[in-house]
C-alpha positions in Angstrom: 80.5 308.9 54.6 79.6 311.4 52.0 79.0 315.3 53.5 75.0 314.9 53.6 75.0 311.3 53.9 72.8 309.9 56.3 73.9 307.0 58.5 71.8 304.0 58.5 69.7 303.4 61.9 69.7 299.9 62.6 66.4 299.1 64.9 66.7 295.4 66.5 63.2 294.4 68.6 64.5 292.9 71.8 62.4 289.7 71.5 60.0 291.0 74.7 56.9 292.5 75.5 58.7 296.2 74.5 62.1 297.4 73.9 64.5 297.7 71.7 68.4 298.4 70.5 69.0 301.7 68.2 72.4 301.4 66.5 73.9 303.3 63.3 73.2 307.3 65.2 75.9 308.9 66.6 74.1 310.7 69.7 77.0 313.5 70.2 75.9 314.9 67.1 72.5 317.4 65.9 70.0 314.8 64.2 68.6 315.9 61.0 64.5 315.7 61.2 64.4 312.4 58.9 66.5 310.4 61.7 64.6 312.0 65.0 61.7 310.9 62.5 62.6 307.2 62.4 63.8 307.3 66.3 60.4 308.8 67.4 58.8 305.8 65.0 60.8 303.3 67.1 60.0 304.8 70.1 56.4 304.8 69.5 56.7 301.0 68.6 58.8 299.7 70.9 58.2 301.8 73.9 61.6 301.7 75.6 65.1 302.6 73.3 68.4 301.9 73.9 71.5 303.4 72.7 74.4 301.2 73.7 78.0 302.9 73.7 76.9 306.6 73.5 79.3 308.6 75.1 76.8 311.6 75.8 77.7 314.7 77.9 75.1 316.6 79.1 74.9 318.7 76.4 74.6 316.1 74.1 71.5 314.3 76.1 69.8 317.6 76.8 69.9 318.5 73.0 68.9 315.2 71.9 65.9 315.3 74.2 64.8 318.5 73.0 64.7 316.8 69.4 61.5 315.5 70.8 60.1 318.5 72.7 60.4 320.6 75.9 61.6 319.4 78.5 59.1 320.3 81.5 
């Protein structure tokens, strides 16, 4: 990948009532605003995410959380 290139997000509707599978982010990593953009989008679509094989520490959840606000 290119410096500046941006990785494709691949966004697959699980098939129920809500939900859905998020794949082409790397979750360890700061997210430009364009990709917490099209995660937010998802989110508000699909209700519930998920991220299979993330290996997050807690310093990468807690910053990707704050991508999306405070945490109260």
């Amino acid at each position: 990948m290119l410096r500046g290139e941006r990785m494709a997000i691949e966004i697959t509707p699980s098939g129920q009532a809500c939900g859905a599978t998020v794949r082409g982010v790397d979750l360890t990593r700061p997210l430009d605003a364009h990709t917490v953009g099209e995660i937010r989008a998802a989110w508000l679509e699909h209700h519930v995410l998920a991220f299979p094989g993330q290996p997050m520490s807690d310093g990468d959840l807690e910053r990707f959380t704050l991508s999306f606000g405070p945490i109260r």
